[in-house]
N, CA, C and O atoms as a CHARMM CRD file, in Angstrom:
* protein
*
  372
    1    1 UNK  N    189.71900-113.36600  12.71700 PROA 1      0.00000
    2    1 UNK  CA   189.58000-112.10000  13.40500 PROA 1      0.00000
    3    1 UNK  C    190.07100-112.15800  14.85600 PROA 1      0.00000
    4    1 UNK  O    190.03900-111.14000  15.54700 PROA 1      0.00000
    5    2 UNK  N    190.47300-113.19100  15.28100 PROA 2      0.00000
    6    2 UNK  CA   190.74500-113.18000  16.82000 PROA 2      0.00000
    7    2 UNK  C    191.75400-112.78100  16.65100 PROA 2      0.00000
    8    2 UNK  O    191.92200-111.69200  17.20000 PROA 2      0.00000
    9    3 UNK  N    192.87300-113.28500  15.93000 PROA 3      0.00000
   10    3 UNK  CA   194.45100-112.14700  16.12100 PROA 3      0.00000
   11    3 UNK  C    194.18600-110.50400  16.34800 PROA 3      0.00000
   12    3 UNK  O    194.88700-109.90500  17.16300 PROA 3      0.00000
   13    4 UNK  N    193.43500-109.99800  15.80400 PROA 4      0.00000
   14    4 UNK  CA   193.26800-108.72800  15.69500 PROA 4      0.00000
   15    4 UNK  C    192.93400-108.22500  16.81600 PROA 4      0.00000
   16    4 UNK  O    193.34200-107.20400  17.37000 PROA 4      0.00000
   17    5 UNK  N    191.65000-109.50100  17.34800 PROA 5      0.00000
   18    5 UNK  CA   191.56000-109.05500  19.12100 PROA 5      0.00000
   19    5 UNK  C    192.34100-109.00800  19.97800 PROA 5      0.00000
   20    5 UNK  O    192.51400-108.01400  20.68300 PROA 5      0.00000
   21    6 UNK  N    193.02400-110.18700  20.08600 PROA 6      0.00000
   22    6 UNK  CA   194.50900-110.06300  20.82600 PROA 6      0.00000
   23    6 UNK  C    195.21100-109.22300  20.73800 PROA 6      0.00000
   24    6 UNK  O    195.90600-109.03000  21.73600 PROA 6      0.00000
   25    7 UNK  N    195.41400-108.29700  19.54900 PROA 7      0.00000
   26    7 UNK  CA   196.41700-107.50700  19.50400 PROA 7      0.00000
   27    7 UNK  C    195.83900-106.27400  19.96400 PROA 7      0.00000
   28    7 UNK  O    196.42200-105.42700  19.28800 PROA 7      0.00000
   29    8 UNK  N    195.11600-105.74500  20.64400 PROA 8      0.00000
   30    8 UNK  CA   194.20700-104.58800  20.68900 PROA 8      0.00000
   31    8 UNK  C    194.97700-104.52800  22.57400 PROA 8      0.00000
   32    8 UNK  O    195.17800-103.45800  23.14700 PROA 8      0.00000
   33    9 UNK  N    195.16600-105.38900  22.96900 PROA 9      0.00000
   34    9 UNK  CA   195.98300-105.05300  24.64700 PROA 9      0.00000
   35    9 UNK  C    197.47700-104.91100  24.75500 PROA 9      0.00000
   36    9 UNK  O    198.10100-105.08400  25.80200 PROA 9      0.00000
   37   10 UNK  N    197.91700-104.63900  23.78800 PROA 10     0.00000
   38   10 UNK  CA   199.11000-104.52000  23.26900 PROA 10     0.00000
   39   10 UNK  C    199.46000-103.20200  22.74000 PROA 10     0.00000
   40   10 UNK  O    198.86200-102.77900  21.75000 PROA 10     0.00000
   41   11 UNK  N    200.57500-102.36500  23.43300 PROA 11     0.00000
   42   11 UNK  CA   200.56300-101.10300  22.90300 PROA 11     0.00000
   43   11 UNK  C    202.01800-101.19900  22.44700 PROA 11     0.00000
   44   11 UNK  O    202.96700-101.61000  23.11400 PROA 11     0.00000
   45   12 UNK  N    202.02200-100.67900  21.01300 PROA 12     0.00000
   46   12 UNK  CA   203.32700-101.19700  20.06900 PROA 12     0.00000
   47   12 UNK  C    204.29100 -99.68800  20.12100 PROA 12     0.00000
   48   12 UNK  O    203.92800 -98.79300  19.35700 PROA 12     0.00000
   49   13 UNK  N    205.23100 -99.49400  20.82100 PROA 13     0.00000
   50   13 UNK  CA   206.46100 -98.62200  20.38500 PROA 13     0.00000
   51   13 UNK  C    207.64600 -98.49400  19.68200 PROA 13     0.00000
   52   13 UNK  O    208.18500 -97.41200  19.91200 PROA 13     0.00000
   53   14 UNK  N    208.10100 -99.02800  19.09900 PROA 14     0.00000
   54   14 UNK  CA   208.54300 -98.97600  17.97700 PROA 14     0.00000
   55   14 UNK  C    208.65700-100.22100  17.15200 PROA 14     0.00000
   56   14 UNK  O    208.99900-101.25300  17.73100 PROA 14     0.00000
   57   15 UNK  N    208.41300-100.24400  15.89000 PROA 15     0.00000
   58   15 UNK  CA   208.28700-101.90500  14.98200 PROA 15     0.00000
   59   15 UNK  C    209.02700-101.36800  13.99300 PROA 15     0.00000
   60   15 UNK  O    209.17000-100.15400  13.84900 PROA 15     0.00000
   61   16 UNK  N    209.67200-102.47000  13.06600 PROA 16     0.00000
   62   16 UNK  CA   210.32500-102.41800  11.84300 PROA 16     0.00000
   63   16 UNK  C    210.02200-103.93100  11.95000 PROA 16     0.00000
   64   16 UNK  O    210.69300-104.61500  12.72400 PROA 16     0.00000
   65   17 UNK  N    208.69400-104.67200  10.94300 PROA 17     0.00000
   66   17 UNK  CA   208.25400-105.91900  10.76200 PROA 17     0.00000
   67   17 UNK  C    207.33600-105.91100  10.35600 PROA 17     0.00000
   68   17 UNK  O    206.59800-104.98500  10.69200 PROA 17     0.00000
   69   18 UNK  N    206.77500-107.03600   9.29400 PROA 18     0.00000
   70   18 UNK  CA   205.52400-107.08100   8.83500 PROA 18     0.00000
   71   18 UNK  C    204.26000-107.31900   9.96400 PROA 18     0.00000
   72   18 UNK  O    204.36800-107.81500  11.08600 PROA 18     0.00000
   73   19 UNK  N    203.22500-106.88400   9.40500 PROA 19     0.00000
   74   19 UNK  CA   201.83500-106.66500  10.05700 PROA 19     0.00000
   75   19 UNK  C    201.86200-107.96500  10.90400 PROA 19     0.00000
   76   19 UNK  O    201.80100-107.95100  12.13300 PROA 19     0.00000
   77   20 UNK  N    201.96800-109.21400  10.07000 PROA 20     0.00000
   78   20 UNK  CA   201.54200-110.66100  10.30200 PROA 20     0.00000
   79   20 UNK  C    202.77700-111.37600  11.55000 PROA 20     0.00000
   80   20 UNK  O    202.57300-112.09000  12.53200 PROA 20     0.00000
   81   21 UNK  N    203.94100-110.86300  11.03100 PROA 21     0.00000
   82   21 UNK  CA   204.61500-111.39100  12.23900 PROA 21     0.00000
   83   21 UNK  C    204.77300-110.35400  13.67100 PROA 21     0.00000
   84   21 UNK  O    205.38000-110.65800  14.69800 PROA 21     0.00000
   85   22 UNK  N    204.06100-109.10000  13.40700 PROA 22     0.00000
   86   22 UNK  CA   203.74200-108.32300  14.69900 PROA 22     0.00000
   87   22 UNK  C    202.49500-108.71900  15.31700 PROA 22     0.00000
   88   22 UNK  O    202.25800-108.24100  16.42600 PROA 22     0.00000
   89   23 UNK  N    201.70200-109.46600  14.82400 PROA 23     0.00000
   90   23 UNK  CA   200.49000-110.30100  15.23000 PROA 23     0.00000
   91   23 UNK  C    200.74700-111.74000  15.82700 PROA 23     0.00000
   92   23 UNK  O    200.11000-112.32700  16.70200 PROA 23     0.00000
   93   24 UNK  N    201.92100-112.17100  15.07000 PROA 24     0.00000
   94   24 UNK  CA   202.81600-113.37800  16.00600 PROA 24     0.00000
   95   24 UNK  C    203.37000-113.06200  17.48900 PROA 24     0.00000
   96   24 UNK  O    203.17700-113.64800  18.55400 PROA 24     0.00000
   97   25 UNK  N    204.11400-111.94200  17.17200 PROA 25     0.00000
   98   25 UNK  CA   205.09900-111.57100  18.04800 PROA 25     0.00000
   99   25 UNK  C    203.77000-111.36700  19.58000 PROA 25     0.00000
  100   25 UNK  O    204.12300-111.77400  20.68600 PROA 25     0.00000
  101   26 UNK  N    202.68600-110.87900  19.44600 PROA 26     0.00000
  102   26 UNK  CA   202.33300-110.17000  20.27200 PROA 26     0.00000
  103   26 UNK  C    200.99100-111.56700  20.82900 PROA 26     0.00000
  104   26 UNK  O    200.48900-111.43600  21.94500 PROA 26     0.00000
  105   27 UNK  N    200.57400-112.75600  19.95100 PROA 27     0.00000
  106   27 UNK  CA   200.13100-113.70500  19.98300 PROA 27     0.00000
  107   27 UNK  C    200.83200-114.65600  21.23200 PROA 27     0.00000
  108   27 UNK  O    200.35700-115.35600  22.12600 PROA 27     0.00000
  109   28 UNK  N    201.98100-114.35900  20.87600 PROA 28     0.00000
  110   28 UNK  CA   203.12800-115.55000  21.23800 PROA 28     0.00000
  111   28 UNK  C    203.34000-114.74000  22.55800 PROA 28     0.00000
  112   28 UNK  O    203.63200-115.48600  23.49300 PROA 28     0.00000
  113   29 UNK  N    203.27300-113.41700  22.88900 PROA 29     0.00000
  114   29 UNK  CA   203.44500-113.40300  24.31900 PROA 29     0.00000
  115   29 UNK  C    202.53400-113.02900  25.32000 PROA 29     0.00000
  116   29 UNK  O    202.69500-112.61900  26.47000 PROA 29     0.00000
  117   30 UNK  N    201.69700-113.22300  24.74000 PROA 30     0.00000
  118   30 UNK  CA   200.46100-113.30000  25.72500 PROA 30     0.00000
  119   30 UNK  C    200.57400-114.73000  25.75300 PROA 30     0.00000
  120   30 UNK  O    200.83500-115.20500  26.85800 PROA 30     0.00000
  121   31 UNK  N    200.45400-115.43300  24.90600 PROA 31     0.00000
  122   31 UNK  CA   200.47800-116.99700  25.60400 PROA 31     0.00000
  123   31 UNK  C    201.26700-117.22700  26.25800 PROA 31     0.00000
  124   31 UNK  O    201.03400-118.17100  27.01200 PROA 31     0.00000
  125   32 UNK  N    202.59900-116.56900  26.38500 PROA 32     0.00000
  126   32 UNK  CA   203.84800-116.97000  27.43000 PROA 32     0.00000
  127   32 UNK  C    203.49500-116.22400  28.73100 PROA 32     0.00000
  128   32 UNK  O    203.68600-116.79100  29.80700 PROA 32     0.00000
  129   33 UNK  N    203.03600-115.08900  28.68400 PROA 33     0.00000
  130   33 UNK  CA   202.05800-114.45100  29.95900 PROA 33     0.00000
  131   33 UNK  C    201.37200-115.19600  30.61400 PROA 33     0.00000
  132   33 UNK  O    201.59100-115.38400  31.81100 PROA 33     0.00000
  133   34 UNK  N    200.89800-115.47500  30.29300 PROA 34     0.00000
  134   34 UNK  CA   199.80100-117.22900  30.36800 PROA 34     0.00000
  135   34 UNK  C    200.02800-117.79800  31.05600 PROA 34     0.00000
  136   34 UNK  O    199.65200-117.75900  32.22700 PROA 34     0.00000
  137   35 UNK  N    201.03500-118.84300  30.31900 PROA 35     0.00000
  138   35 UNK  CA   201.63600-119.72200  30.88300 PROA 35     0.00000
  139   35 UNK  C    203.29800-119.60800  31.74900 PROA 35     0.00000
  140   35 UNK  O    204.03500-120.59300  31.69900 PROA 35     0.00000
  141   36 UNK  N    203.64500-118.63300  32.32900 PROA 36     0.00000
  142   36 UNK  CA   205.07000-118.22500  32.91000 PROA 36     0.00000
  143   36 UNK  C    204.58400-116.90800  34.34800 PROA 36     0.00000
  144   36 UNK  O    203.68800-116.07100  34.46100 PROA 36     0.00000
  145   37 UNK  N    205.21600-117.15200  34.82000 PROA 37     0.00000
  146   37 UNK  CA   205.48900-116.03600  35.51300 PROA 37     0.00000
  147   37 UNK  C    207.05200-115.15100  35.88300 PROA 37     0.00000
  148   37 UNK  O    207.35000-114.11600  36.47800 PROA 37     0.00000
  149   38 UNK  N    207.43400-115.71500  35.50100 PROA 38     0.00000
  150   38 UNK  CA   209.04200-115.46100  35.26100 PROA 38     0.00000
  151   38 UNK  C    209.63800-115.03000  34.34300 PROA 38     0.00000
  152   38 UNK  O    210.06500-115.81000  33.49100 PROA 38     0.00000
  153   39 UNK  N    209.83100-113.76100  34.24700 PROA 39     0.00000
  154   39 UNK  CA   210.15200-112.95100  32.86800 PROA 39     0.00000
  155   39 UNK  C    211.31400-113.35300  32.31000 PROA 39     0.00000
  156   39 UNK  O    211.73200-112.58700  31.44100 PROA 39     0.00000
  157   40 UNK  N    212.01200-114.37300  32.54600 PROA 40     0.00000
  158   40 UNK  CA   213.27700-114.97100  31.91400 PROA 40     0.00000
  159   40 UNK  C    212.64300-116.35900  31.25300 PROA 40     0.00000
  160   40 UNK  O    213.38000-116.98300  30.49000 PROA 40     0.00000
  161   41 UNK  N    211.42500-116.82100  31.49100 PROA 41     0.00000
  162   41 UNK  CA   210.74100-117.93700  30.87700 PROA 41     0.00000
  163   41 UNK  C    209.88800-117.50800  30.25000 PROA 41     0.00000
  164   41 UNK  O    209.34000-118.24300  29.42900 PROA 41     0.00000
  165   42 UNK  N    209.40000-115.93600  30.44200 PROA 42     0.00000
  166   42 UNK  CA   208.32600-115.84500  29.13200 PROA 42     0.00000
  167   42 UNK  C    209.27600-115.32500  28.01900 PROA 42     0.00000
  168   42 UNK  O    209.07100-115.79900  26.90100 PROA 42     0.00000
  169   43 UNK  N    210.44900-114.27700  28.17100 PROA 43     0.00000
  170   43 UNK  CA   211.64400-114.31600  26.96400 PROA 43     0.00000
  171   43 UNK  C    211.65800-115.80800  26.30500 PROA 43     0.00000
  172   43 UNK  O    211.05000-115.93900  25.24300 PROA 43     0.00000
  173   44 UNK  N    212.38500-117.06100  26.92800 PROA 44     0.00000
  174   44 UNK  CA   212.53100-117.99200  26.36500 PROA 44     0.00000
  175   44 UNK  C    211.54300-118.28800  25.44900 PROA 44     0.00000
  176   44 UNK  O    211.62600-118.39500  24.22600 PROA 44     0.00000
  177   45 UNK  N    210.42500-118.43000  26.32300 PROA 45     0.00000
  178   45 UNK  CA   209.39500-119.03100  25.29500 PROA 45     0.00000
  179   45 UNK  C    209.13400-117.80600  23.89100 PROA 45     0.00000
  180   45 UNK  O    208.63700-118.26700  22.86300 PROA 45     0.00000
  181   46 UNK  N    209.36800-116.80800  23.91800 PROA 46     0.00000
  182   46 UNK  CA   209.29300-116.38300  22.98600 PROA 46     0.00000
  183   46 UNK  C    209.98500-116.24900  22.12600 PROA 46     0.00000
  184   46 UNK  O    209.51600-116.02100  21.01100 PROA 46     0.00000
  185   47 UNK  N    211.41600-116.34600  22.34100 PROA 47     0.00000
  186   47 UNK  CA   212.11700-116.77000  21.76300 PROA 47     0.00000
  187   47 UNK  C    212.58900-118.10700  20.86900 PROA 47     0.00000
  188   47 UNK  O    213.20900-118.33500  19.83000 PROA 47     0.00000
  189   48 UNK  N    212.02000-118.71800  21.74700 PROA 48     0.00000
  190   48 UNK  CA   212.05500-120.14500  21.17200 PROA 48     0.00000
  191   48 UNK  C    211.34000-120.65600  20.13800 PROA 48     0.00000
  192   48 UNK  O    211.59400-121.57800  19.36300 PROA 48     0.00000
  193   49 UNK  N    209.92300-119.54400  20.28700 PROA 49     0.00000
  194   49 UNK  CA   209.09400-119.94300  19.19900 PROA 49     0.00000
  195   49 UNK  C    209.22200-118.99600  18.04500 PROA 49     0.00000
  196   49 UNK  O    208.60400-119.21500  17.00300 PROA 49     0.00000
  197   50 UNK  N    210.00700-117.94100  18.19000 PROA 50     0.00000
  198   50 UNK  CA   210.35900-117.31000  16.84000 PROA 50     0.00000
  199   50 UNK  C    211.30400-117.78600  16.03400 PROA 50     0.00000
  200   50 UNK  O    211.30100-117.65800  14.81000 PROA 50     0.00000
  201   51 UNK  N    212.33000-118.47800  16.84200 PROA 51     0.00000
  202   51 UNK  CA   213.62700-119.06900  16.28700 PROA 51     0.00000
  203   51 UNK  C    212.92900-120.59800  15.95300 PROA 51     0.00000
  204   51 UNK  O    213.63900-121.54600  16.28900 PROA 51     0.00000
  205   52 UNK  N    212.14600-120.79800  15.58100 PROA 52     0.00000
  206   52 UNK  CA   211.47200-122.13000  15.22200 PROA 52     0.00000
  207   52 UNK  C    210.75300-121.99900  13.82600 PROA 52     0.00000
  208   52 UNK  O    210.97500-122.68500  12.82800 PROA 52     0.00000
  209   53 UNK  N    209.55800-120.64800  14.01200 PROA 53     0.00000
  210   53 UNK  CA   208.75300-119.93800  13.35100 PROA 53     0.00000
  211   53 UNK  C    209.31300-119.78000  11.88200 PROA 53     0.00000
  212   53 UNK  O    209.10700-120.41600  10.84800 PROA 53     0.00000
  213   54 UNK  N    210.36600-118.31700  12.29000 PROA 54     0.00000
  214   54 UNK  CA   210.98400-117.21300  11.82500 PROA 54     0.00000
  215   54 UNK  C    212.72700-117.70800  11.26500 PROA 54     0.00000
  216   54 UNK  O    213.38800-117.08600  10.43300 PROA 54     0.00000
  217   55 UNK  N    213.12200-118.85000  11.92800 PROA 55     0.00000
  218   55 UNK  CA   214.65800-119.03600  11.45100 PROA 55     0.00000
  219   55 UNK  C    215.11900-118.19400  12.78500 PROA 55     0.00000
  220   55 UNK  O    214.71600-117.07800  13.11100 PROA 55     0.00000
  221   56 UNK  N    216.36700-119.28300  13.68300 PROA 56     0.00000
  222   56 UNK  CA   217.50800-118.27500  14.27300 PROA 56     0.00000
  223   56 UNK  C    218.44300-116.81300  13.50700 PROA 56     0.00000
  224   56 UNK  O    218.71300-116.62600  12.32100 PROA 56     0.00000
  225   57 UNK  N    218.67600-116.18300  14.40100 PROA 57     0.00000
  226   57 UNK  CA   218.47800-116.25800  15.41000 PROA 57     0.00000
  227   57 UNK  C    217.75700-114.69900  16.26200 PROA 57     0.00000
  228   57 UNK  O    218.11000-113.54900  16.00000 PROA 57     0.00000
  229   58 UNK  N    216.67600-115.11100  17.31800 PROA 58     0.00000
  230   58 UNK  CA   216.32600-113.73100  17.50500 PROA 58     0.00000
  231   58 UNK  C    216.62600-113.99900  19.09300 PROA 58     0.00000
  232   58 UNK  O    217.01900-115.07200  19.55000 PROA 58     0.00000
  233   59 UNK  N    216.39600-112.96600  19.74100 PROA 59     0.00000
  234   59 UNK  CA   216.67500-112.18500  21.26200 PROA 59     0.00000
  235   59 UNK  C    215.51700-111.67300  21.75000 PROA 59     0.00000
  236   59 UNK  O    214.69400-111.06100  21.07000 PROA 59     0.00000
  237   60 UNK  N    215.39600-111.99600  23.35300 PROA 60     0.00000
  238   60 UNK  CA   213.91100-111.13300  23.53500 PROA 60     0.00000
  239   60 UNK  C    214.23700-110.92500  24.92400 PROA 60     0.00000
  240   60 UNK  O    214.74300-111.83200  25.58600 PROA 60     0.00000
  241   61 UNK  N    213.98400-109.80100  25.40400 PROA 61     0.00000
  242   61 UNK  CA   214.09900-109.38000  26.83800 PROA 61     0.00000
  243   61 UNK  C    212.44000-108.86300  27.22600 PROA 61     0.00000
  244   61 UNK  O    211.60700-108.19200  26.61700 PROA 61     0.00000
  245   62 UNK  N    212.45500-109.35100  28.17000 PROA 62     0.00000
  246   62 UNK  CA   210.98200-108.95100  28.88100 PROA 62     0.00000
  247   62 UNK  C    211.25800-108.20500  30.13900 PROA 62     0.00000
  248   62 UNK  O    212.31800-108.42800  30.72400 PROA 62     0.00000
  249   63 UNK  N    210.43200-107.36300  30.60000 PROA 63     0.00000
  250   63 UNK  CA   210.85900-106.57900  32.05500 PROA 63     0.00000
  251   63 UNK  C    210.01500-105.48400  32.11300 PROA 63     0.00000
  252   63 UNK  O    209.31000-105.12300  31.17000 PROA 63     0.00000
  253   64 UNK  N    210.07000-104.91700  33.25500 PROA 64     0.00000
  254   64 UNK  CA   208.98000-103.99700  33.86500 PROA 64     0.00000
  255   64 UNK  C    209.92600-102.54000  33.72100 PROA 64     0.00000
  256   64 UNK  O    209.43000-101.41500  33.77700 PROA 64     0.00000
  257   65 UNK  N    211.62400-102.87200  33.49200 PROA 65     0.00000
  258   65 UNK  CA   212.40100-101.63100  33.47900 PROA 65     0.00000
  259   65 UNK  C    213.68900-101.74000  33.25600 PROA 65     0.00000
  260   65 UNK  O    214.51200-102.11900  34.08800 PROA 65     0.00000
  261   66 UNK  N    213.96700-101.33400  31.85600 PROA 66     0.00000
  262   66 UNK  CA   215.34200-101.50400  31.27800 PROA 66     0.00000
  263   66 UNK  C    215.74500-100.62900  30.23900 PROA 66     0.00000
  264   66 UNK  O    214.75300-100.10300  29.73400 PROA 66     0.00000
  265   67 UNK  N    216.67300-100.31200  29.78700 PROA 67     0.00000
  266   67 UNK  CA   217.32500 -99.89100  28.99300 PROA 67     0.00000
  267   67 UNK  C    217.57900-100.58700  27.77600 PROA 67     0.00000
  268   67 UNK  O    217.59400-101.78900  28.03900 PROA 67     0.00000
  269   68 UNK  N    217.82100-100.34700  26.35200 PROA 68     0.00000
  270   68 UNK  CA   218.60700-100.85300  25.73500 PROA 68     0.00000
  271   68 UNK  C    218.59900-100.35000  24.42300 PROA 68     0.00000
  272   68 UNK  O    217.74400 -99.57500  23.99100 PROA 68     0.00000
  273   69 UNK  N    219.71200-100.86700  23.68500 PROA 69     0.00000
  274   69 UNK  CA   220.24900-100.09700  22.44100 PROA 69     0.00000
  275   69 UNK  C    221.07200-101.50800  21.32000 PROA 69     0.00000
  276   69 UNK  O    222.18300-101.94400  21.62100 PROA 69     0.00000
  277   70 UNK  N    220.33800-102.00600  20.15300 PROA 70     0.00000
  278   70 UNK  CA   220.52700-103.35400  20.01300 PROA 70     0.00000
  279   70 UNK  C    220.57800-102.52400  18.25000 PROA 70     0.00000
  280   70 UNK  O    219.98000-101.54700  17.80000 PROA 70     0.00000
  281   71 UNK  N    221.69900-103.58800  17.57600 PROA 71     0.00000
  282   71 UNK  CA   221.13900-103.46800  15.87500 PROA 71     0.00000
  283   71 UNK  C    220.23900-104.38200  15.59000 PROA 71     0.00000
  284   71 UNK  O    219.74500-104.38200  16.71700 PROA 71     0.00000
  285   72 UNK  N    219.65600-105.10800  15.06000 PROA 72     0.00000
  286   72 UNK  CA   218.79000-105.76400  14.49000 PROA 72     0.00000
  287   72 UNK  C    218.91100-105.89400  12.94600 PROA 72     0.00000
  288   72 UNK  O    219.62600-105.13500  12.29100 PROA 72     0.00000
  289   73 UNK  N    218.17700-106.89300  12.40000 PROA 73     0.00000
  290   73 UNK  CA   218.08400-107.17600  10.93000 PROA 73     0.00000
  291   73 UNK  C    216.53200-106.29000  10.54200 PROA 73     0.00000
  292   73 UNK  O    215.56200-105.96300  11.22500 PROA 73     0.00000
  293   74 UNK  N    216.92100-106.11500   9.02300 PROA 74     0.00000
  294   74 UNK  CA   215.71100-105.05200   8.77200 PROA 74     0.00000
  295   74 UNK  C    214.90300-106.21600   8.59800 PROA 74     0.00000
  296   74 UNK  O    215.09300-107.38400   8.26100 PROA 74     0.00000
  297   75 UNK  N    213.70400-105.33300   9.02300 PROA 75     0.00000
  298   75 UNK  CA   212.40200-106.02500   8.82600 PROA 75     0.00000
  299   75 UNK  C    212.45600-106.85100  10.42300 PROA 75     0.00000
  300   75 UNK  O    211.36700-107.41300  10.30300 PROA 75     0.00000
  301   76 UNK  N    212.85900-107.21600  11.53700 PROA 76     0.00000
  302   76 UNK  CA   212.94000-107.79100  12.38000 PROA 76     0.00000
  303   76 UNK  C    213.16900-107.72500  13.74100 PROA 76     0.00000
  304   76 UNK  O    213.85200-108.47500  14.43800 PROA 76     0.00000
  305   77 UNK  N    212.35500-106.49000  14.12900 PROA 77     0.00000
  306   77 UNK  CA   212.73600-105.80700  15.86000 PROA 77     0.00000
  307   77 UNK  C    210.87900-105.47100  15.58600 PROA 77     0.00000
  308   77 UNK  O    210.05000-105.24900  14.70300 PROA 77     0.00000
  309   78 UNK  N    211.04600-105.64200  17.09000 PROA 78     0.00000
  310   78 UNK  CA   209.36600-105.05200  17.47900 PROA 78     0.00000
  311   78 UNK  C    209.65400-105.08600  19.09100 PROA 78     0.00000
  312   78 UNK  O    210.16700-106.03700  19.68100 PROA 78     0.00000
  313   79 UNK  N    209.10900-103.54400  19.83800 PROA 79     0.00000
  314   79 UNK  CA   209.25300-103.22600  20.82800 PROA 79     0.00000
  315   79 UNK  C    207.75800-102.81800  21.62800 PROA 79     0.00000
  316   79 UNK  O    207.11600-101.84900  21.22300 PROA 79     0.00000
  317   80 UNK  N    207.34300-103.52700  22.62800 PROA 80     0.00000
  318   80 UNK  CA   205.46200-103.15400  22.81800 PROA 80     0.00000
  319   80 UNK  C    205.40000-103.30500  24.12200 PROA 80     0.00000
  320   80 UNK  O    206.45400-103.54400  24.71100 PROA 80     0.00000
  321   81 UNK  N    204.80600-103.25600  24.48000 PROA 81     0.00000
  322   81 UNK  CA   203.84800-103.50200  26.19400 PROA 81     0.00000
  323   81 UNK  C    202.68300-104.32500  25.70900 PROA 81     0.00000
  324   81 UNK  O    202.08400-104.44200  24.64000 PROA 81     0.00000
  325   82 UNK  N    202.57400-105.00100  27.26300 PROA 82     0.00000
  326   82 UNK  CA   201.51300-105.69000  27.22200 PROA 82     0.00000
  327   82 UNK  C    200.85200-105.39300  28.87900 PROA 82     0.00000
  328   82 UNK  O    201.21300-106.31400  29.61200 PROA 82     0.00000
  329   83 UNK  N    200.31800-104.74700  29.34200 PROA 83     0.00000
  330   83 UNK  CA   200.10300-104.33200  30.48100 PROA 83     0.00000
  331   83 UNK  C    200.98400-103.59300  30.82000 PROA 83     0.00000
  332   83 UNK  O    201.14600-102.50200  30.27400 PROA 83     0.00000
  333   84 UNK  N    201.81500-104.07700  31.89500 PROA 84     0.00000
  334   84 UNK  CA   203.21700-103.44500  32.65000 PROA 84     0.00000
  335   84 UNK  C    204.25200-103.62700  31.78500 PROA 84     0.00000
  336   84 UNK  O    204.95600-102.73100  31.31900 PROA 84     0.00000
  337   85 UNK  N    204.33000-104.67000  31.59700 PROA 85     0.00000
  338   85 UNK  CA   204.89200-105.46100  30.85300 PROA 85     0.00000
  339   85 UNK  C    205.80100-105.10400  29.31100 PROA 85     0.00000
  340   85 UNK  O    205.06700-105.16100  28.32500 PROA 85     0.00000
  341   86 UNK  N    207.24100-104.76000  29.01900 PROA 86     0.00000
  342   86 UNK  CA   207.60200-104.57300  28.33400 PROA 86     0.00000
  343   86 UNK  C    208.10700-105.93200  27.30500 PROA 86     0.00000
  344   86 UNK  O    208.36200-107.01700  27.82700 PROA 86     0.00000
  345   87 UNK  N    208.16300-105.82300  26.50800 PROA 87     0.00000
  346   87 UNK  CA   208.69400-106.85900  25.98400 PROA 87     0.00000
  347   87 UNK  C    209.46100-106.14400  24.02700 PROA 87     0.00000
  348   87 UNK  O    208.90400-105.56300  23.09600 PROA 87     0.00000
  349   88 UNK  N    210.88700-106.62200  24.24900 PROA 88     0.00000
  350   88 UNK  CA   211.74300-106.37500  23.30500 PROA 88     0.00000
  351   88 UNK  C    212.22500-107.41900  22.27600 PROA 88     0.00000
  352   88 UNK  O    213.20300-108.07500  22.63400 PROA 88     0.00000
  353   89 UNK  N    211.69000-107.69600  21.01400 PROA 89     0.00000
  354   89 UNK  CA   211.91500-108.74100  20.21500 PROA 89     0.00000
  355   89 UNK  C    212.72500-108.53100  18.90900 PROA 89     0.00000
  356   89 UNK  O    212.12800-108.02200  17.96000 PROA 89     0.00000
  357   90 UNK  N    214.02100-108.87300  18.77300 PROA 90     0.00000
  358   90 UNK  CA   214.75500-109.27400  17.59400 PROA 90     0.00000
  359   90 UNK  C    215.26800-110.07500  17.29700 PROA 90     0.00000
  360   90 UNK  O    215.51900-111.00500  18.06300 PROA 90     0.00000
  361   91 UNK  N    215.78400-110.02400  15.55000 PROA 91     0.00000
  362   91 UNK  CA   216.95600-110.51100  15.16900 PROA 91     0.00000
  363   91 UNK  C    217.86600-110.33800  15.00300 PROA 91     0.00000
  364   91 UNK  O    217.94800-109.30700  14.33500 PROA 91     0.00000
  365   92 UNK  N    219.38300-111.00300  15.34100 PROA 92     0.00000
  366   92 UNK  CA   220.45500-110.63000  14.96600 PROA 92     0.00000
  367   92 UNK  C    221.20100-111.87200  15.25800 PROA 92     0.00000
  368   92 UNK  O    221.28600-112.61000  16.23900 PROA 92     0.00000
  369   93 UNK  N    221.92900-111.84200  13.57000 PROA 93     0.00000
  370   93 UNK  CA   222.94200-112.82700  14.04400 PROA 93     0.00000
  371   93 UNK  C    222.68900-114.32900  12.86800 PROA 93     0.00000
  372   93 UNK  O    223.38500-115.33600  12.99400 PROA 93     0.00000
C-alpha cells in the first residue's frame, strides 16, 4: 500500500501506460527529488532507471516550464507534476 501513498502528491496530466509502471514512474521521481537538486540529474536518474527497468530507450525532461510535442511508443509516455515540478517521461526509439 505505500506505492499508492506516494502516488497521491503527484498530479498526473496526461498517461498512455499501465497503472503499475505509472506507480514506477512517479516512485522513481520522488526518489530522484530526494536525492538531486538539479533537474538535469533528477531526468537522468530517471531515466536511467527506466531504461534498466523497462528496456531502452526512454527520455525524460524535468522543469518548472517548457513546452513540448514528442511521439512516443504506445503504452509508454506519462506526463505529471510533483509539486512545481513537471516531469515528462517516454519511450522512443
Amino acid at each position: 500500500m505505500a506505492d499508492r501513498k506516494s502516488n497521491k502528491n503527484a498530479v498526473v496530466k496526461n498517461v498512455d501506460m499501465t497503472e503499475e509502471m505509472q506507480i514506477d514512474a512517479i516512485d522513481c521521481a520522488n526518489q530522484a527529488l530526494q536525492k538531486y537538486n538539479v533537474e538535469k540529474d533528477i531526468a537522468a536518474h530517471i531515466k536511467k532507471e527506466f531504461d534498466r527497468k523497462y528496456d531502452p530507450t526512454w527520455h525524460c525532461v524535468v522543469g518548472r516550464n517548457f513546452g513540448s510535442y514528442v511521439t512516443h511508443e504506445t503504452k509508454n509516455f506519462i506526463y505529471f507534476y510533483i509539486g512545481q515540478v513537471a516531469i515528462l517521461l517516454f519511450k522512443s526509439g
